[in-house]
C-alpha positions in Angstrom: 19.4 4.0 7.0 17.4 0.9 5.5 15.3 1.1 2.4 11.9 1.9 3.9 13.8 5.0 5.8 14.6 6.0 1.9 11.5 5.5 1.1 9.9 7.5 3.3 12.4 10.4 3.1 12.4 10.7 -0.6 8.5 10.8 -0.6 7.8 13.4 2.1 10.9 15.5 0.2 9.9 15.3 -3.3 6.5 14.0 -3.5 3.7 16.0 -1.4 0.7 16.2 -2.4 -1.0 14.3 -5.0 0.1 16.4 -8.1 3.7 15.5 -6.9 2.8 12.1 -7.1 5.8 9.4 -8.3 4.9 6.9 -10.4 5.6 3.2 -8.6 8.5 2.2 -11.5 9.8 5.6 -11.0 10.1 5.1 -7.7 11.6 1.2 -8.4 14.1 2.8 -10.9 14.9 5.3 -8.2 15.4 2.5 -5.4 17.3 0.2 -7.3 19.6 3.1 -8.8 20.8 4.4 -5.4 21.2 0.0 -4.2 23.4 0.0 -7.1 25.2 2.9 -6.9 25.6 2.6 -3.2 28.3 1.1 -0.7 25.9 0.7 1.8 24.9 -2.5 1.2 21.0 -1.3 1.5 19.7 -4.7 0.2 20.0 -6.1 -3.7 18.1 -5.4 -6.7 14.1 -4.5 -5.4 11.0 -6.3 -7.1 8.1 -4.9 -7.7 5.8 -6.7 -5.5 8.9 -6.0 -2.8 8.8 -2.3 -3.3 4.8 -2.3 -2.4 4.9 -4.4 0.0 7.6 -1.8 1.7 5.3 1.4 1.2 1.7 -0.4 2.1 3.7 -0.4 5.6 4.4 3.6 5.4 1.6 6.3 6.1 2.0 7.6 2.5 -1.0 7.3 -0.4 -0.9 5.4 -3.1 -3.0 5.6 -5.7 -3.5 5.9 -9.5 -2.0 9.2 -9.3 1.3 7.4 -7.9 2.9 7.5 -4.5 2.7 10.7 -2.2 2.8 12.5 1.2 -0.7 13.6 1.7 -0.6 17.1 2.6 -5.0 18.0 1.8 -7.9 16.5 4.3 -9.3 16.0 0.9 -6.1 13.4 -0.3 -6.7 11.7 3.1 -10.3 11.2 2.1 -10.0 10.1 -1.4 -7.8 7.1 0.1 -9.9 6.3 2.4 -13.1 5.6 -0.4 -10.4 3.9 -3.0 -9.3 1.5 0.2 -13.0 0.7 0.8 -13.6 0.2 -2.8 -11.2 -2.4 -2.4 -12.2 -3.7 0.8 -15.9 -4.4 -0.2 -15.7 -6.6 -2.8 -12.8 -9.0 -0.9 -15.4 -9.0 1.8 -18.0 -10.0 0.2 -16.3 -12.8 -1.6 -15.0 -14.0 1.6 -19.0 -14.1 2.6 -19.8 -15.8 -0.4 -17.4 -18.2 0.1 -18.1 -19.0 4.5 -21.7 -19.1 3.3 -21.0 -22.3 1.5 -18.7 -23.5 4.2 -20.8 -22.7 7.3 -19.7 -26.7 8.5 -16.2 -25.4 8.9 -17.4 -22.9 11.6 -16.9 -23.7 15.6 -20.3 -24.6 16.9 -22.5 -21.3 17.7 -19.5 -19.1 15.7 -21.5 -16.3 14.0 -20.5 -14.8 10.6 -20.4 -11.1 11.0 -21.9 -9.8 7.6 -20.8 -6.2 8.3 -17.3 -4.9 7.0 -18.1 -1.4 8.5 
């Protein structure tokens, strides 16, 4: 079993539902107490920007709340709006920015100005 497997069992085990959320250095301590207590050889000691980058990959929430198994339509929504919260203001920076750069466009390339 690699890491992400862990992951991903731990969270749909002990963490469905938003007020079973785990917080992410809970979840760090968590990973990086089994690696070193473990003869598996699952990987070294886990950063924090590794350890998101291992659960943006899985279909599990993450929000303020902490990281859970979405088990309410209304979870699944709430996710949705904080990710396009997000989303908007990247995009719209990114405009910003092409706007100013329209010379580095390929002849007749159009900027799509709609993120949605």
């Amino acid at each position: 079993m690699n890491i992400s497997e862990i992951i991903l069992e731990k969270i749909k085990r002990d963490h469905q539902g938003k007020e079973n959320a785990i917080k992410r250095k809970d979840l760090l301590l968590y990973c990086n107490y089994l690696t070193y207590n473990s003869d598996s050889h699952l990987m070294g000691s886990l950063t924090d920007r590794e350890l998101r980058n291992i659960y943006s990959q899985l279909p599990v929430i993450s929000s303020s709340d902490g990281i859970f198994w979405p088990i309410r339509k209304e979870e699944l929504n709430e996710f949705k709006f904080y990710l396009k919260s997000k989303a908007i203001p990247l995009f719209n920076r990114y405009k910003m920015v092409a706007e100013k750069h329209r010379h580095l466009m390929e002849d007749g390339e159009v900027i799509q100005w709609n993120l949605f």
